[in-house]
C-alpha positions as CSV (number, residue, x, y, z in Angstrom):
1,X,0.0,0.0,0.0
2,X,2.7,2.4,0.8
3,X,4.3,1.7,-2.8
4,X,1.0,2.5,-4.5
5,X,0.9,5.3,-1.8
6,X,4.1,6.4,-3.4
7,X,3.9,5.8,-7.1
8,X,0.4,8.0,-6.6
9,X,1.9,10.9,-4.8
10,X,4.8,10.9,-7.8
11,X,2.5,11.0,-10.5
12,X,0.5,14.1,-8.6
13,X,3.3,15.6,-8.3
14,X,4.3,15.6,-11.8
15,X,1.4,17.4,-12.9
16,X,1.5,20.8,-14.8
17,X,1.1,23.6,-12.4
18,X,-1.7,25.8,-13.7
19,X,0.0,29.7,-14.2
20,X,-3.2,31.1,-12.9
21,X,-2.3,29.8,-9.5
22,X,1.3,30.7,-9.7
23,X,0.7,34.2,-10.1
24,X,-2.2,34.2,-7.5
25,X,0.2,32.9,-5.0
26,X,3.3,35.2,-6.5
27,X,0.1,37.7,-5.3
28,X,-0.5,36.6,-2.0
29,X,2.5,34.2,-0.1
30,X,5.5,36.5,-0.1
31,X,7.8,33.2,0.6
32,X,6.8,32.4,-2.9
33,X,8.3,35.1,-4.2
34,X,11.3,34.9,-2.5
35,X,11.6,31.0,-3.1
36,X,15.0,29.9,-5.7
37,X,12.7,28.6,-8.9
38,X,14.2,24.8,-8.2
39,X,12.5,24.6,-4.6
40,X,9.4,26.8,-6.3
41,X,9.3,24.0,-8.7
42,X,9.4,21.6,-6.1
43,X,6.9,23.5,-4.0
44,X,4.3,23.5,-6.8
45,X,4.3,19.6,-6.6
46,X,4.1,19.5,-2.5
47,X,0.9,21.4,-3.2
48,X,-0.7,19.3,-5.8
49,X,-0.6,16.4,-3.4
50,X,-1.7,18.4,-0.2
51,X,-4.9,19.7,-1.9
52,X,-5.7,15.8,-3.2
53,X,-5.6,14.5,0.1
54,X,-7.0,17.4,2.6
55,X,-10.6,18.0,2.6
56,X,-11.3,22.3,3.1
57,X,-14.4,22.7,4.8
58,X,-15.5,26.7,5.5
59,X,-17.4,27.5,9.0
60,X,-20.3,29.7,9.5
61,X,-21.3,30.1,5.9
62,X,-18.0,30.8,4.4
63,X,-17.4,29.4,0.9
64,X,-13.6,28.2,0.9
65,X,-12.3,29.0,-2.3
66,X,-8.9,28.5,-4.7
67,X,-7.4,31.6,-3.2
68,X,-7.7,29.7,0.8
69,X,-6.7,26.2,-0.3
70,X,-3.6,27.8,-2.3
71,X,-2.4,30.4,0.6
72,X,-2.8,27.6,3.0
73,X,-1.5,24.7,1.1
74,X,1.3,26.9,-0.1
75,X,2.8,27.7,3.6
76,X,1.8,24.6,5.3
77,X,3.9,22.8,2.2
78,X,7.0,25.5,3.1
79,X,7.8,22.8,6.5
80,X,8.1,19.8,4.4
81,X,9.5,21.4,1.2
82,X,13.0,19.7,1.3
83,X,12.3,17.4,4.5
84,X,9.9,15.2,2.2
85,X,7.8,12.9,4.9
86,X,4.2,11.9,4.8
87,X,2.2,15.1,4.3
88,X,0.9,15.5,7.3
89,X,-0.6,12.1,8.1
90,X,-2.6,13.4,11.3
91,X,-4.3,16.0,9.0
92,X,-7.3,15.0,6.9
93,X,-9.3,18.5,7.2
94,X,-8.3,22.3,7.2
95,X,-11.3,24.2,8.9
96,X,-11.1,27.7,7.6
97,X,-13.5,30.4,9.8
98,X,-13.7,34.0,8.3
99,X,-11.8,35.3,11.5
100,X,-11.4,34.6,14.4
101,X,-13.1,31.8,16.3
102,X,-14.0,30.8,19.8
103,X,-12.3,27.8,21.6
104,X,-12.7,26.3,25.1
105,X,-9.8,26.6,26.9
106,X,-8.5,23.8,29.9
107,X,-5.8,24.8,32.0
108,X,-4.5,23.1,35.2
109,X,-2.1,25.3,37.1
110,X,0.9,23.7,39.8
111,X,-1.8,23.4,42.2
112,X,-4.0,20.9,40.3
113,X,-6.5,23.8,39.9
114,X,-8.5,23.2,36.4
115,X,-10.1,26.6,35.1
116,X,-11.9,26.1,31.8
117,X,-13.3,28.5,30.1
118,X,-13.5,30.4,26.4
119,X,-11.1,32.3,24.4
120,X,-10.9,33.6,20.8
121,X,-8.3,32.4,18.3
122,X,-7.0,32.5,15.3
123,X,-6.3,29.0,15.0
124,X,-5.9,25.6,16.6
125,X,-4.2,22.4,15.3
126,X,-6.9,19.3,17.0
127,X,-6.2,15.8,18.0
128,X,-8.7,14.0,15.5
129,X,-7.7,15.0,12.0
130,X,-8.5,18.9,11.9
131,X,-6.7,22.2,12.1
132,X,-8.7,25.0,12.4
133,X,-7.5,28.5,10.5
134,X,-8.5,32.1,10.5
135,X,-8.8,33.3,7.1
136,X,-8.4,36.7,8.4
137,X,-5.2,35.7,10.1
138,X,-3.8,33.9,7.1
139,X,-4.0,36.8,5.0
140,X,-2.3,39.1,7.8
141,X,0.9,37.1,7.5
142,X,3.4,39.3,5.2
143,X,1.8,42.5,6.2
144,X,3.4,45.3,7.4
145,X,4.2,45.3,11.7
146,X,2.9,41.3,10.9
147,X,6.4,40.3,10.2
148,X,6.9,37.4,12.8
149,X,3.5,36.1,12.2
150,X,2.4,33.5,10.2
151,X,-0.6,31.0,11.6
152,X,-0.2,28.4,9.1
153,X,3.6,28.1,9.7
154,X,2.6,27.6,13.4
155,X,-0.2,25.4,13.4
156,X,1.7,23.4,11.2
157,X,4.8,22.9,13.4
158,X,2.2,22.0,15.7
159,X,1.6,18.7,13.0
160,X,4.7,18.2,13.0
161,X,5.6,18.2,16.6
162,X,3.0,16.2,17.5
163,X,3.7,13.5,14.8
164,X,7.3,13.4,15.8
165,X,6.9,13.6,19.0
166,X,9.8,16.4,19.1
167,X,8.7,18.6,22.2
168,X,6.9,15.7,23.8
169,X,10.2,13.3,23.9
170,X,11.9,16.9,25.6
171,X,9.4,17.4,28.2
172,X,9.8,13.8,29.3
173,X,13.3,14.1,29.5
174,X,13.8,11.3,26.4
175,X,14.9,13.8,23.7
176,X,18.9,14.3,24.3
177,X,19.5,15.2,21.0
178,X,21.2,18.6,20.7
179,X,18.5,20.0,18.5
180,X,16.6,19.2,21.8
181,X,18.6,20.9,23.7
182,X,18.9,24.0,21.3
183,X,15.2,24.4,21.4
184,X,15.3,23.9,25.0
185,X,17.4,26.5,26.3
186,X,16.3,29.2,23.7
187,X,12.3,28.6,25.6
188,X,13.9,29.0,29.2
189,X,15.9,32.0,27.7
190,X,12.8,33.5,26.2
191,X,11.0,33.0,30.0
192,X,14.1,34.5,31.6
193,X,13.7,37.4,29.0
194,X,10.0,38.1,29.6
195,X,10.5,37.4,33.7
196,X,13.2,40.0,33.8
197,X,11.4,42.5,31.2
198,X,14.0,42.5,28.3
199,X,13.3,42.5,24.9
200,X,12.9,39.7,22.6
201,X,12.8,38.3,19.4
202,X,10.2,35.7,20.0
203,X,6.4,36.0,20.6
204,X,5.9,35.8,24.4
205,X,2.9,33.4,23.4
206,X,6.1,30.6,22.8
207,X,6.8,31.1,26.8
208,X,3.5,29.0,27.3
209,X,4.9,25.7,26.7
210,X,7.8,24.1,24.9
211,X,5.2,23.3,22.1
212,X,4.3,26.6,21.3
213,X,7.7,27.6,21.8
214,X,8.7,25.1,19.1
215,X,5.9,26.5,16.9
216,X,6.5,30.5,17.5
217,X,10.1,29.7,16.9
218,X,9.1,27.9,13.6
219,X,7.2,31.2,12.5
220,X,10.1,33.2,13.1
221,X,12.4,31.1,11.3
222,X,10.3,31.1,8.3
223,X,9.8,34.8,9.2
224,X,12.4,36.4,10.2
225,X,15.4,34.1,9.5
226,X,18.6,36.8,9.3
227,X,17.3,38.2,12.9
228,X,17.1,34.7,14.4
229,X,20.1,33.5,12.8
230,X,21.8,36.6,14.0
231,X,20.2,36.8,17.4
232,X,20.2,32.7,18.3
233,X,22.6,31.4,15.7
234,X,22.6,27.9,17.2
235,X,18.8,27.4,17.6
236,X,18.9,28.9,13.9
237,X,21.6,26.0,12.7
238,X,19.4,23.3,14.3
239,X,16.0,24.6,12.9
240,X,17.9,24.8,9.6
241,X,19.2,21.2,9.9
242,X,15.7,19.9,10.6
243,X,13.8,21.5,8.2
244,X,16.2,21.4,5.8
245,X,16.0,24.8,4.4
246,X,17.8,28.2,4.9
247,X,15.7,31.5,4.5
248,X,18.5,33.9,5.3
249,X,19.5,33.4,2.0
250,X,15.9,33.8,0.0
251,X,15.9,36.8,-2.1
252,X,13.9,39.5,-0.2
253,X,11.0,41.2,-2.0
């Protein structure tokens, strides 16, 4: 099955690439237009076989359209563009809301205390098959004073994470790799930062949790790659490592 699986994926991915989608993503992911034309190429066939295998469903009322399932697939495809892998294998549906939405929220502090309540977000990667995006948000990544935001990027290192394993293995003290360890001691740095009121390069949202430190640092690699690499050159060397990829040196447009 996993041959077939294979042979099917190559054949997708050989597929010509219509130019009306080229330019509308040249229009709207500014990665793409900083991408060298062999990983473009290669980026054109990542996203033929993400939109044959993900179902798009829109949420109250919205019609998803060719413009969402490009700008998604596009920079959800960015994370695997060299690394290869199984696209995503957790993922069978991309829930797109117009903006915002509103998630239930658990928390259980030291104590033991759970408080539950609501919160609104832009979006949220589930256990179960879905991720859940704000078109809004989606469009905001690129804009000016947006620079290290991108929600796709980060609820798509969330996939990855939790398909690997990465920032689970390091929370239970199993993951001794030095990647590990990179990520690691940039999150306690970032904590140390916000506790003591410096500056930072990083969302303080990644200060939650490892996870979301993995995931905001993701964003910002993608994002802002010749301030990370300048600022935390080793985290920078290990997120390049892993994903294969090195930003710093996309044209900028």
């Amino acid at each position: 099955m996993f041959l077939l699986k294979r042979i099917r994926r190559r054949s997708v991915r050989s597929r010509e690439f219509p130019s009306s989608w080229q330019i509308l993503l040249h229009d709207k992911v500014p990665h793409y237009r900083m991408l060298p034309l062999d990983d473009r190429a290669r980026l054109h066939g990542h996203i033929q076989v993400f939109l044959a295998e993900k179902q798009f469903e829109g949420a109250l009322g919205l019609t998803v359209t060719d413009e969402m399932r490009l700008t998604v697939a596009a920079q959800a495809c960015l994370l695997i563009l060299r690394r290869g892998g199984d696209y995503f294998p957790q993922l069978s549906s991309i829930i797109i809301y117009p903006g915002e939405f509103v998630a239930r929220r658990h928390d259980v502090d030291e104590g033991g205390v759970v408080t539950v309540g609501e919160e609104l977000r832009s979006g949220e990667s589930w256990e179960g098959g879905s991720l859940v995006l704000s078109w809004e948000d989606v469009l905001a990544a690129g804009r000016p004073g947006e620079d290290d935001y991108n929600v796709v990027i980060h609820e798509f290192a969330h996939q990855l994470d939790a398909e690997e394993g990465i920032t689970a293995l390091l929370e239970s003290g199993r993951n001794s790799s030095s990647f590990g360890t990179a990520l690691l001691q940039a999150y306690e740095g970032l904590c140390a930062d916000l506790e003591s009121g410096r500056e930072t390069v990083f969302d303080p949202y990644g200060a939650e949790s490892v996870p979301e430190f993995f995931a905001v640092a993701s964003e910002c690699f993608f994002s802002l790659p010749g301030i990370i690499r300048e600022y935390h050159p080793d985290l920078y060397a290990h997120l390049q490592a892993y994903y294969r990829l090195d930003p710093s040196a996309w044209q900028t447009v």
